[in-house]
C-alpha positions as a LaTeX table, in Angstrom:
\begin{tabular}{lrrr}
\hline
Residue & $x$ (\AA) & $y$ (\AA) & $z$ (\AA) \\
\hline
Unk1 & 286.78 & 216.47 & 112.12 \\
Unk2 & 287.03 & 214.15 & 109.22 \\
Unk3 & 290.03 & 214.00 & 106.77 \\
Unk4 & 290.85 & 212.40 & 104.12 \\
Unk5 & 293.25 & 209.82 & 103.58 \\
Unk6 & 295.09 & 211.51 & 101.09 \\
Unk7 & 296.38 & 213.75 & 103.51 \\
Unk8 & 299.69 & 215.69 & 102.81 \\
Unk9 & 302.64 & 214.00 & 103.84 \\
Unk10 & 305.71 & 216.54 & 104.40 \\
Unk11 & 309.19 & 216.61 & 104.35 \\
Unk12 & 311.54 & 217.70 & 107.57 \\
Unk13 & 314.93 & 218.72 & 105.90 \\
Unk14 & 316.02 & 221.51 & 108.65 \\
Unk15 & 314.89 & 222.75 & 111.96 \\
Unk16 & 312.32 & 225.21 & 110.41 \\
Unk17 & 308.49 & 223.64 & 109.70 \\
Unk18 & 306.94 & 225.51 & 106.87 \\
Unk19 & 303.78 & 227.66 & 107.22 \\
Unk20 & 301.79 & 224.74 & 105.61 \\
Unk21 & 303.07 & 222.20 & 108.04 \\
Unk22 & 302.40 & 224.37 & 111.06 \\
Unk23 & 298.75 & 225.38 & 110.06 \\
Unk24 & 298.18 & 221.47 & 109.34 \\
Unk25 & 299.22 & 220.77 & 112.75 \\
Unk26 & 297.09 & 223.78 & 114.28 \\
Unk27 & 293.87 & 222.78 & 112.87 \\
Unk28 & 293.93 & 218.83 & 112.89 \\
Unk29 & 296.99 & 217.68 & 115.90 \\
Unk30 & 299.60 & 215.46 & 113.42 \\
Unk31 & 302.06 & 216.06 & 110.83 \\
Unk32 & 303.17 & 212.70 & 108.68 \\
Unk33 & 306.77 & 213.34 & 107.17 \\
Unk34 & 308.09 & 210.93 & 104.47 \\
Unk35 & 311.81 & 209.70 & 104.61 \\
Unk36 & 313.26 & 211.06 & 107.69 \\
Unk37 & 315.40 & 208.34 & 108.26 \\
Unk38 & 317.13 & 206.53 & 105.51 \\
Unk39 & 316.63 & 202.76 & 104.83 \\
Unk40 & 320.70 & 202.57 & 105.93 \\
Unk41 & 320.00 & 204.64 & 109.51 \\
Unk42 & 316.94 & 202.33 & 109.94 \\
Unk43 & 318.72 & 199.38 & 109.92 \\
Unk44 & 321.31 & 200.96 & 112.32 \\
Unk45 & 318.68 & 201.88 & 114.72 \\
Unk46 & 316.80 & 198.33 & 114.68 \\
Unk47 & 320.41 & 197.13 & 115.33 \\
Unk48 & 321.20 & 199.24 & 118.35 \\
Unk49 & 317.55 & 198.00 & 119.95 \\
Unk50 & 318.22 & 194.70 & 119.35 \\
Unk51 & 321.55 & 194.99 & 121.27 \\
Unk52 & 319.66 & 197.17 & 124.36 \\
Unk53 & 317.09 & 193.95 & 124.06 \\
Unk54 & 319.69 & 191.15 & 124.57 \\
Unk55 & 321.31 & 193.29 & 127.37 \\
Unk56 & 317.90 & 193.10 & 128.71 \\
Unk57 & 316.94 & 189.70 & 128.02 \\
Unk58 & 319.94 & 188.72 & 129.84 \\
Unk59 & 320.01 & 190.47 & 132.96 \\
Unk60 & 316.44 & 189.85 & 133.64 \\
Unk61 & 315.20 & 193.93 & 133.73 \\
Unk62 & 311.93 & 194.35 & 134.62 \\
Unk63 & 311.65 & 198.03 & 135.10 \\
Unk64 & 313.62 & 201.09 & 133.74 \\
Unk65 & 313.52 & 204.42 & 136.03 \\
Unk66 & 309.69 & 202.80 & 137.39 \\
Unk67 & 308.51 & 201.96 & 133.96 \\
Unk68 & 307.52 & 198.43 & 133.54 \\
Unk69 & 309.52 & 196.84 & 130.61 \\
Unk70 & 306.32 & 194.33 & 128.15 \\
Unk71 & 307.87 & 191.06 & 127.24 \\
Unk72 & 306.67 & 188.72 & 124.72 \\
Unk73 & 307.79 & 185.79 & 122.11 \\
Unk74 & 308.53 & 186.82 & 118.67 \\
Unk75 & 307.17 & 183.98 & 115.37 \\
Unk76 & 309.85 & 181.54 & 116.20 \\
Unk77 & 308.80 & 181.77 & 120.10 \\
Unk78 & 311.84 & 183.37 & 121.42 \\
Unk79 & 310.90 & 185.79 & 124.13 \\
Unk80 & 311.97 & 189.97 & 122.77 \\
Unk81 & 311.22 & 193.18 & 124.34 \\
Unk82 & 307.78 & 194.83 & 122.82 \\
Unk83 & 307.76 & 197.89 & 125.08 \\
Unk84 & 311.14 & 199.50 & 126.03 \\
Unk85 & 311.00 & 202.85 & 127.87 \\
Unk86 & 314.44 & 204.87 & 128.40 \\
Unk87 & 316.23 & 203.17 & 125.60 \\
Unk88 & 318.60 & 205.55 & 124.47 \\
Unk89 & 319.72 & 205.86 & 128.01 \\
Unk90 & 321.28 & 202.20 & 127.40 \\
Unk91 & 322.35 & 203.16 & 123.84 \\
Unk92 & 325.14 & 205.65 & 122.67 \\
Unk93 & 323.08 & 205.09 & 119.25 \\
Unk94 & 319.58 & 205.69 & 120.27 \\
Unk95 & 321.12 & 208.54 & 122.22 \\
Unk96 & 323.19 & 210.06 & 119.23 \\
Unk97 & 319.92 & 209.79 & 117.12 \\
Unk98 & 318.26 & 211.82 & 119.89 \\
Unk99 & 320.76 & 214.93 & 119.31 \\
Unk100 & 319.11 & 215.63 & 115.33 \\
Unk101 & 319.10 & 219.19 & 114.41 \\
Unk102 & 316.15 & 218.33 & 112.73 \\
Unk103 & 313.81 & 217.76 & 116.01 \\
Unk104 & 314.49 & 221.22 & 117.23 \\
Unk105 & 311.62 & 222.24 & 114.03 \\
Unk106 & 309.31 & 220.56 & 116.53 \\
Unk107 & 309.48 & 222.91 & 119.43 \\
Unk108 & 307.64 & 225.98 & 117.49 \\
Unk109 & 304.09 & 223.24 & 117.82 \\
Unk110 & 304.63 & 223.52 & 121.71 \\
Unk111 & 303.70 & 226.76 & 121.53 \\
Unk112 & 305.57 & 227.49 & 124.75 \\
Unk113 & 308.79 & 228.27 & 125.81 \\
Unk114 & 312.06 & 225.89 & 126.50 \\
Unk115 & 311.10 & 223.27 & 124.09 \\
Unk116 & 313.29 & 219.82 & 124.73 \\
Unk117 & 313.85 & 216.36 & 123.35 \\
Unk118 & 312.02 & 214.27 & 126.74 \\
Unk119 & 315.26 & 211.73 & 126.53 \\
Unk120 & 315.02 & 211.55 & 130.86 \\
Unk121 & 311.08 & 212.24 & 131.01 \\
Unk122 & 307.89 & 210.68 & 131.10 \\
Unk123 & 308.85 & 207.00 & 129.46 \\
Unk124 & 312.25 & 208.38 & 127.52 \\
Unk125 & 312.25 & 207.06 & 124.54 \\
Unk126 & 309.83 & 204.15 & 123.52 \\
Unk127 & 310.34 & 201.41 & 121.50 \\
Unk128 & 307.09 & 199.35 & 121.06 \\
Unk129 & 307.40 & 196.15 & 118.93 \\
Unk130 & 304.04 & 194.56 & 118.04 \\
Unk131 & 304.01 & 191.20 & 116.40 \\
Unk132 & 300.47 & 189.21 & 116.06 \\
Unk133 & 301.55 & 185.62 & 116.95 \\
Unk134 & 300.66 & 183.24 & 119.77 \\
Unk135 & 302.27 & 184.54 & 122.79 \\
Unk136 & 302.50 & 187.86 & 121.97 \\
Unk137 & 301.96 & 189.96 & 124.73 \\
Unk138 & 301.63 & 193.53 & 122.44 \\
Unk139 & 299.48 & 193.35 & 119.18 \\
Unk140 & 297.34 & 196.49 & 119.54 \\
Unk141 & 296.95 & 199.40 & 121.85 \\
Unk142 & 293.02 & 200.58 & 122.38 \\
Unk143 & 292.06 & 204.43 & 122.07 \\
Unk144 & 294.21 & 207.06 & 124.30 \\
Unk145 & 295.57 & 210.46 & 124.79 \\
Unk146 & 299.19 & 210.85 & 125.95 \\
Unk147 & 298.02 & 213.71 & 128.32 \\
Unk148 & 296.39 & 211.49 & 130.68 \\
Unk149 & 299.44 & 211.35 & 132.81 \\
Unk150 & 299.05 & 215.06 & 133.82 \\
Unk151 & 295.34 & 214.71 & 134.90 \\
Unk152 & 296.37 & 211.33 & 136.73 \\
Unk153 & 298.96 & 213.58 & 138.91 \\
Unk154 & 297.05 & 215.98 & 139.47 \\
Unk155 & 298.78 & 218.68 & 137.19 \\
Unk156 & 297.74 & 221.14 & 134.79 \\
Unk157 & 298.19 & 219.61 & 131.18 \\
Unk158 & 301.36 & 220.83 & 129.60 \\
Unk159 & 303.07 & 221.22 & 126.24 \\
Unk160 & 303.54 & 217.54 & 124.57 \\
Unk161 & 304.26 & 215.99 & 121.30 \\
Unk162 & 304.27 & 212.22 & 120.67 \\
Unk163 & 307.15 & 212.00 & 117.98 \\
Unk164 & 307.36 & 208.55 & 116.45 \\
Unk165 & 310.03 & 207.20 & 113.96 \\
Unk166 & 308.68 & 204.75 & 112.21 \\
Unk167 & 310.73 & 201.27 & 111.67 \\
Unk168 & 308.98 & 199.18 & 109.55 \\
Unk169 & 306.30 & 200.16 & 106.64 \\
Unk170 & 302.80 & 199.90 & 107.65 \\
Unk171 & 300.18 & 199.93 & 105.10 \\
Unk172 & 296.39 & 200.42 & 106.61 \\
Unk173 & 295.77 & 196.79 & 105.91 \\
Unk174 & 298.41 & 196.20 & 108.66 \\
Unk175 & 297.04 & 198.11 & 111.53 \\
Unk176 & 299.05 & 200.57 & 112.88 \\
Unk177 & 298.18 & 204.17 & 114.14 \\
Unk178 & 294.92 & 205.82 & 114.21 \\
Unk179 & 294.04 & 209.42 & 115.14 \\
Unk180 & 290.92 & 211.40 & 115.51 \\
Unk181 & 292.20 & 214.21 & 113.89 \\
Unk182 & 290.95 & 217.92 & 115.65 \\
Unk183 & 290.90 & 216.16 & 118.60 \\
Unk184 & 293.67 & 217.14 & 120.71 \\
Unk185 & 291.03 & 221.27 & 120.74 \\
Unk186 & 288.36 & 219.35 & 122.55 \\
Unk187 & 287.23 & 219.52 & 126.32 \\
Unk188 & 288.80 & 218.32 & 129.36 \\
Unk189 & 285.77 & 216.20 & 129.70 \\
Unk190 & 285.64 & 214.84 & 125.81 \\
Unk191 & 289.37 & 214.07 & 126.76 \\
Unk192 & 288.41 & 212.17 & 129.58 \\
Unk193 & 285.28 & 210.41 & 128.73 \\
Unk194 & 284.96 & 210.26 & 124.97 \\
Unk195 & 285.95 & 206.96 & 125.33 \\
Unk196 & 287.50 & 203.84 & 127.60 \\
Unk197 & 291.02 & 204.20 & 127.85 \\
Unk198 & 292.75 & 201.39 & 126.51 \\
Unk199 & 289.87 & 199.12 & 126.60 \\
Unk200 & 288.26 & 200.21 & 123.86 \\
Unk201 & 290.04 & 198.92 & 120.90 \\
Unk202 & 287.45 & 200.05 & 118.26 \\
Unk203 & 287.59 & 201.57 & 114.79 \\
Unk204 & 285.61 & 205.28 & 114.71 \\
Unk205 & 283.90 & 206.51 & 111.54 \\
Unk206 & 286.46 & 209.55 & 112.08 \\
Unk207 & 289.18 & 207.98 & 112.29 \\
Unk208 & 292.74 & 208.60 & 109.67 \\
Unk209 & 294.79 & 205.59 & 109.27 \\
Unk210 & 298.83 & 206.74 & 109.13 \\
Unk211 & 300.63 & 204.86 & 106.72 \\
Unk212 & 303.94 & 204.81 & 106.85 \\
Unk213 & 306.85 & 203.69 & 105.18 \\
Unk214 & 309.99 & 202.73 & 107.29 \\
Unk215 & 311.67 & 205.63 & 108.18 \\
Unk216 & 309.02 & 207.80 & 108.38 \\
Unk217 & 308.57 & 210.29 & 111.40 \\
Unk218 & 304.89 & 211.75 & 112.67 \\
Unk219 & 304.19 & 213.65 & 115.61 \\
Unk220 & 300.92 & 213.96 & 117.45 \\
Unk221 & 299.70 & 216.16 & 119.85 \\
Unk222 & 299.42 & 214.80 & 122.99 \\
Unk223 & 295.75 & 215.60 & 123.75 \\
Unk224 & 294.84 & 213.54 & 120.73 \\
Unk225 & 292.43 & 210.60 & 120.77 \\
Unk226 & 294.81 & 207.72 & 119.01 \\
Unk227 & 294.82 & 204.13 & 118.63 \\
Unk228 & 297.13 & 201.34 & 117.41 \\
Unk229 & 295.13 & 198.98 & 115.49 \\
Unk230 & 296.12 & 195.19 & 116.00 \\
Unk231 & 297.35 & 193.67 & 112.34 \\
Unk232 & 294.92 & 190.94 & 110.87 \\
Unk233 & 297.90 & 189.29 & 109.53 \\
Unk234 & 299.87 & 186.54 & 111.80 \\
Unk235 & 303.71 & 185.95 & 111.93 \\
Unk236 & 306.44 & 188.18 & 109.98 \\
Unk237 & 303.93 & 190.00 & 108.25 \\
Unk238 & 302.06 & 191.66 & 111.15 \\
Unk239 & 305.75 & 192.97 & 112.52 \\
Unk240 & 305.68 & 196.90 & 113.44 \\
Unk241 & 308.30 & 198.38 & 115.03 \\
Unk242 & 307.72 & 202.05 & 116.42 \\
Unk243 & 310.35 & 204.53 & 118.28 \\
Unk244 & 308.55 & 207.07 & 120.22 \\
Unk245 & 309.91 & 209.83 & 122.21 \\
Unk246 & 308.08 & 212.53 & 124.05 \\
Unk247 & 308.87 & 216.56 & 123.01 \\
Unk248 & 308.11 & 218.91 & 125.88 \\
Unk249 & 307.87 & 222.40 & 127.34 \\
Unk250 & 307.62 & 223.33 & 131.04 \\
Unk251 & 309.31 & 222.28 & 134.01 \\
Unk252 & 312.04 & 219.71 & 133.64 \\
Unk253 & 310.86 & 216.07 & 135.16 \\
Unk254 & 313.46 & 213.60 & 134.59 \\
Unk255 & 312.72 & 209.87 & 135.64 \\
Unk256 & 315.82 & 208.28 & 137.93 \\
Unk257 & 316.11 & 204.43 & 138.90 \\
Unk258 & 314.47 & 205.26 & 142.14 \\
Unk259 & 311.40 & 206.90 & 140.46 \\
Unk260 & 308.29 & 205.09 & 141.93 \\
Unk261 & 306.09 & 203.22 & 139.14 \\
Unk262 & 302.79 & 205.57 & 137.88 \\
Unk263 & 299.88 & 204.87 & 138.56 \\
Unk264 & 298.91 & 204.64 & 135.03 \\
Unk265 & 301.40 & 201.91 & 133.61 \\
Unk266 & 300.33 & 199.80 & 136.68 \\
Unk267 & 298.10 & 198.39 & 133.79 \\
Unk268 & 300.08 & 197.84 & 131.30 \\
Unk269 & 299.73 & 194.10 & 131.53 \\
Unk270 & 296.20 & 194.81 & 130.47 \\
Unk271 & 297.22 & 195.91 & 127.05 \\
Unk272 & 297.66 & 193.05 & 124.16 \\
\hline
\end{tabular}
Protein backbone atom coordinates (compact mmCIF):
# COMPACT_ATOMS: atom_id res chain seq x y z
CA UNK A 1 0.00 0.00 0.00
CA UNK A 2 2.08 2.94 -0.90
CA UNK A 3 2.03 6.34 0.95
CA UNK A 4 3.41 9.22 0.68
CA UNK A 5 5.93 10.81 2.65
CA UNK A 6 4.04 13.68 3.45
CA UNK A 7 1.99 11.76 5.60
CA UNK A 8 -0.03 13.51 8.45
CA UNK A 9 1.72 13.79 11.53
CA UNK A 10 -0.79 14.24 14.65
CA UNK A 11 -0.89 15.59 17.85
CA UNK A 12 -1.75 13.42 21.26
CA UNK A 13 -2.91 16.16 23.80
CA UNK A 14 -5.49 13.83 25.91
CA UNK A 15 -6.47 10.25 26.12
CA UNK A 16 -9.03 10.53 23.22
CA UNK A 17 -7.49 9.87 19.37
CA UNK A 18 -9.56 11.76 16.91
CA UNK A 19 -11.66 10.10 14.16
CA UNK A 20 -8.85 11.05 11.65
CA UNK A 21 -6.14 9.47 13.69
CA UNK A 22 -8.07 6.26 14.25
CA UNK A 23 -9.12 5.75 10.52
CA UNK A 24 -5.28 6.49 9.63
CA UNK A 25 -4.33 3.78 11.86
CA UNK A 26 -7.19 1.34 10.53
CA UNK A 27 -6.29 1.51 6.99
CA UNK A 28 -2.35 1.81 6.97
CA UNK A 29 -0.99 0.26 10.91
CA UNK A 30 1.01 3.69 12.35
CA UNK A 31 0.20 6.97 13.67
CA UNK A 32 3.38 9.61 13.82
CA UNK A 33 2.60 12.32 16.60
CA UNK A 34 4.79 15.48 16.76
CA UNK A 35 6.00 16.84 20.23
CA UNK A 36 4.87 14.44 22.75
CA UNK A 37 7.61 14.92 24.89
CA UNK A 38 9.19 18.24 25.42
CA UNK A 39 12.90 18.96 24.62
CA UNK A 40 13.14 19.48 28.80
CA UNK A 41 11.36 15.76 29.54
CA UNK A 42 13.72 14.39 26.81
CA UNK A 43 16.65 15.28 28.39
CA UNK A 44 15.24 13.93 31.73
CA UNK A 45 14.52 10.66 30.21
CA UNK A 46 18.07 10.25 28.38
CA UNK A 47 19.29 11.09 31.94
CA UNK A 48 17.41 8.44 33.85
CA UNK A 49 18.80 5.69 31.04
CA UNK A 50 22.03 6.74 31.37
CA UNK A 51 21.87 6.19 35.17
CA UNK A 52 19.95 2.47 34.64
CA UNK A 53 23.15 2.01 32.07
CA UNK A 54 25.96 2.72 34.61
CA UNK A 55 24.03 0.59 37.20
CA UNK A 56 24.34 -1.92 34.55
CA UNK A 57 27.70 -1.39 33.31
CA UNK A 58 28.78 -1.87 36.75
CA UNK A 59 27.28 -4.86 38.04
CA UNK A 60 27.98 -6.78 34.97
CA UNK A 61 23.92 -7.63 33.95
CA UNK A 62 23.60 -9.71 31.26
CA UNK A 63 19.97 -10.53 31.26
CA UNK A 64 16.80 -8.75 32.64
CA UNK A 65 13.66 -11.16 33.48
CA UNK A 66 15.40 -13.73 30.41
CA UNK A 67 15.98 -10.95 28.01
CA UNK A 68 19.48 -10.67 26.85
CA UNK A 69 20.82 -7.10 27.57
CA UNK A 70 23.16 -5.84 23.62
CA UNK A 71 26.34 -4.17 24.65
CA UNK A 72 28.49 -2.13 22.54
CA UNK A 73 31.20 0.92 22.54
CA UNK A 74 29.90 4.30 21.95
CA UNK A 75 32.50 7.05 19.39
CA UNK A 76 34.97 7.46 22.13
CA UNK A 77 35.05 3.45 22.62
CA UNK A 78 33.54 3.25 25.97
CA UNK A 79 31.34 0.22 26.17
CA UNK A 80 27.06 1.58 26.75
CA UNK A 81 23.98 -0.39 26.71
CA UNK A 82 22.25 -0.40 22.99
CA UNK A 83 19.37 -2.73 23.89
CA UNK A 84 17.81 -2.45 27.42
CA UNK A 85 14.61 -4.45 28.05
CA UNK A 86 12.61 -3.80 31.48
CA UNK A 87 14.08 -0.41 32.05
CA UNK A 88 11.61 1.35 33.87
CA UNK A 89 11.56 -1.52 36.25
CA UNK A 90 15.15 -0.11 37.38
CA UNK A 91 13.91 3.52 37.06
CA UNK A 92 11.32 5.46 39.26
CA UNK A 93 11.63 7.89 36.06
CA UNK A 94 11.14 5.59 33.22
CA UNK A 95 8.44 4.16 35.44
CA UNK A 96 6.68 7.59 36.27
CA UNK A 97 6.81 8.33 32.44
CA UNK A 98 5.00 4.99 31.98
CA UNK A 99 1.84 6.24 34.15
CA UNK A 100 0.85 9.24 31.14
CA UNK A 101 -2.77 9.82 30.87
CA UNK A 102 -2.01 10.34 27.49
CA UNK A 103 -1.18 6.47 26.53
CA UNK A 104 -4.55 5.34 27.70
CA UNK A 105 -5.78 7.15 23.87
CA UNK A 106 -3.90 4.09 22.62
CA UNK A 107 -6.03 1.31 23.92
CA UNK A 108 -9.22 2.18 21.55
CA UNK A 109 -6.43 0.74 18.33
CA UNK A 110 -6.43 -2.67 20.30
CA UNK A 111 -9.66 -3.09 19.43
CA UNK A 112 -10.16 -5.41 22.39
CA UNK A 113 -10.88 -5.24 25.79
CA UNK A 114 -8.48 -4.48 29.03
CA UNK A 115 -6.04 -2.42 27.18
CA UNK A 116 -2.57 -1.93 29.37
CA UNK A 117 0.77 -0.19 29.30
CA UNK A 118 3.13 -3.86 28.82
CA UNK A 119 5.62 -2.26 31.69
CA UNK A 120 6.14 -6.33 33.09
CA UNK A 121 5.49 -8.00 29.51
CA UNK A 122 7.07 -9.17 26.55
CA UNK A 123 10.61 -7.03 26.74
CA UNK A 124 9.07 -4.06 29.20
CA UNK A 125 10.15 -1.21 28.05
CA UNK A 126 12.99 -0.96 25.36
CA UNK A 127 15.57 1.30 25.01
CA UNK A 128 17.60 0.63 21.79
CA UNK A 129 20.63 2.95 21.21
CA UNK A 130 22.18 2.63 17.73
CA UNK A 131 25.40 4.37 17.01
CA UNK A 132 27.39 3.51 13.56
CA UNK A 133 31.02 3.35 14.81
CA UNK A 134 33.62 0.59 14.99
CA UNK A 135 32.55 -1.70 17.65
CA UNK A 136 29.16 -1.09 17.62
CA UNK A 137 27.29 -4.00 18.21
CA UNK A 138 23.55 -2.26 17.13
CA UNK A 139 23.50 -0.05 13.90
CA UNK A 140 20.41 -1.42 12.13
CA UNK A 141 17.68 -3.91 12.69
CA UNK A 142 16.58 -5.96 9.28
CA UNK A 143 12.73 -6.32 8.36
CA UNK A 144 10.26 -7.77 11.24
CA UNK A 145 6.90 -7.96 12.77
CA UNK A 146 6.57 -7.69 16.56
CA UNK A 147 3.91 -10.54 16.43
CA UNK A 148 6.31 -13.17 15.76
CA UNK A 149 6.59 -13.98 19.38
CA UNK A 150 2.97 -15.33 19.48
CA UNK A 151 3.43 -17.70 16.43
CA UNK A 152 6.93 -18.75 18.01
CA UNK A 153 4.84 -19.96 21.27
CA UNK A 154 2.50 -21.37 19.76
CA UNK A 155 -0.37 -18.81 20.57
CA UNK A 156 -3.01 -17.16 18.77
CA UNK A 157 -1.76 -13.55 17.79
CA UNK A 158 -3.12 -10.99 20.17
CA UNK A 159 -3.77 -7.27 20.50
CA UNK A 160 -0.24 -5.29 20.22
CA UNK A 161 1.05 -1.88 19.63
CA UNK A 162 4.77 -1.02 19.32
CA UNK A 163 4.76 2.56 20.97
CA UNK A 164 8.08 4.32 20.52
CA UNK A 165 9.22 7.72 22.03
CA UNK A 166 11.53 9.01 20.07
CA UNK A 167 14.95 10.54 21.69
CA UNK A 168 16.88 11.98 19.22
CA UNK A 169 15.70 13.60 15.67
CA UNK A 170 16.06 11.37 12.80
CA UNK A 171 15.86 12.73 9.42
CA UNK A 172 15.52 9.88 6.48
CA UNK A 173 19.09 10.56 5.56
CA UNK A 174 19.86 9.06 9.03
CA UNK A 175 18.19 5.75 8.88
CA UNK A 176 15.82 5.08 11.30
CA UNK A 177 12.34 3.32 11.05
CA UNK A 178 10.72 1.92 8.09
CA UNK A 179 7.21 0.46 7.70
CA UNK A 180 5.29 -1.20 5.00
CA UNK A 181 2.34 0.57 5.64
CA UNK A 182 -1.21 -1.80 5.22
CA UNK A 183 0.78 -4.41 6.24
CA UNK A 184 -0.06 -5.40 9.62
CA UNK A 185 -4.16 -6.72 7.28
CA UNK A 186 -2.08 -9.25 5.44
CA UNK A 187 -1.96 -13.17 5.81
CA UNK A 188 -0.54 -15.30 8.38
CA UNK A 189 1.62 -16.60 5.65
CA UNK A 190 2.68 -12.95 4.04
CA UNK A 191 3.49 -12.37 7.84
CA UNK A 192 5.61 -15.20 7.96
CA UNK A 193 7.32 -15.46 4.71
CA UNK A 194 7.18 -12.10 3.00
CA UNK A 195 10.49 -11.81 3.98
CA UNK A 196 13.77 -13.10 6.19
CA UNK A 197 13.41 -12.04 9.56
CA UNK A 198 16.09 -9.94 10.59
CA UNK A 199 18.39 -10.94 7.91
CA UNK A 200 17.10 -9.09 5.42
CA UNK A 201 18.14 -5.59 5.93
CA UNK A 202 16.84 -4.21 2.56
CA UNK A 203 15.05 -1.07 1.42
CA UNK A 204 11.36 -2.01 -0.36
CA UNK A 205 9.91 0.19 -3.11
CA UNK A 206 6.89 0.43 -0.47
CA UNK A 207 8.46 1.37 2.10
CA UNK A 208 7.61 5.08 4.43
CA UNK A 209 10.57 6.44 6.11
CA UNK A 210 9.39 8.01 9.83
CA UNK A 211 11.07 11.04 10.55
CA UNK A 212 11.10 12.18 13.66
CA UNK A 213 12.07 14.89 15.71
CA UNK A 214 13.17 14.19 19.39
CA UNK A 215 10.33 13.79 21.34
CA UNK A 216 8.20 12.45 19.01
CA UNK A 217 5.96 9.30 19.78
CA UNK A 218 4.61 6.64 16.89
CA UNK A 219 2.96 3.53 17.38
CA UNK A 220 2.81 0.57 15.04
CA UNK A 221 0.80 -2.26 14.86
CA UNK A 222 2.41 -5.17 15.75
CA UNK A 223 1.69 -7.31 12.65
CA UNK A 224 3.52 -4.71 10.64
CA UNK A 225 6.47 -5.44 8.35
CA UNK A 226 9.19 -2.71 9.83
CA UNK A 227 12.75 -2.09 9.62
CA UNK A 228 15.41 0.11 11.24
CA UNK A 229 17.63 1.31 8.61
CA UNK A 230 21.44 1.49 9.63
CA UNK A 231 22.67 5.44 9.37
CA UNK A 232 25.30 6.09 6.51
CA UNK A 233 26.82 8.57 8.73
CA UNK A 234 29.72 7.41 11.34
CA UNK A 235 30.29 8.78 14.93
CA UNK A 236 27.91 11.44 16.79
CA UNK A 237 25.97 11.96 13.85
CA UNK A 238 24.56 8.46 13.25
CA UNK A 239 23.33 8.49 17.21
CA UNK A 240 19.48 7.32 17.58
CA UNK A 241 18.10 6.73 20.63
CA UNK A 242 14.56 4.96 20.69
CA UNK A 243 12.21 4.05 23.89
CA UNK A 244 9.83 1.39 23.00
CA UNK A 245 7.23 -0.14 25.07
CA UNK A 246 4.69 -2.73 24.13
CA UNK A 247 0.59 -1.77 24.56
CA UNK A 248 -1.53 -4.88 24.98
CA UNK A 249 -4.90 -6.56 25.39
CA UNK A 250 -5.55 -10.15 26.56
CA UNK A 251 -4.28 -12.19 29.22
CA UNK A 252 -1.76 -10.62 31.55
CA UNK A 253 1.98 -12.21 30.95
CA UNK A 254 4.39 -10.52 33.09
CA UNK A 255 8.19 -11.50 32.71
CA UNK A 256 9.93 -12.33 36.42
CA UNK A 257 13.84 -12.84 36.96
CA UNK A 258 13.27 -16.50 36.67
CA UNK A 259 11.53 -16.23 33.24
CA UNK A 260 13.47 -18.62 30.86
CA UNK A 261 15.14 -16.73 27.74
CA UNK A 262 12.72 -16.98 24.26
CA UNK A 263 13.49 -18.65 21.80
CA UNK A 264 13.46 -15.74 19.57
CA UNK A 265 16.05 -13.29 21.28
CA UNK A 266 18.40 -16.37 21.40
CA UNK A 267 19.60 -14.44 18.22
CA UNK A 268 19.94 -11.35 19.10
CA UNK A 269 23.69 -11.42 18.78
CA UNK A 270 22.93 -11.82 15.13
CA UNK A 271 21.56 -8.36 14.82
CA UNK A 272 24.20 -5.32 14.08
Amino acid sequence: MLLAADYPRFSLTSPRLTTAQVDFFRRYGFLHFRGFVTPEAVQVLLRATEAVQQQWLRTGVAKVNGVPIKYGHDVDGRPIVQRFAFASQHSPVLHAFLQDARFAALFELLDAPGGRIGENEKDGLVVNHYVNVPGSEFSQMGWHTDALRDVFYGRRIGPMLNVGVHLDACPAHNGGLRVLPGTHRQSLASMLLRKKYFKDTAADPAEVAIETEAGDLTVHDGRMWHRVARSPLVGEASRRRVMYVPVLAGKYQPKHEHSPTPFYLRFLHLVK
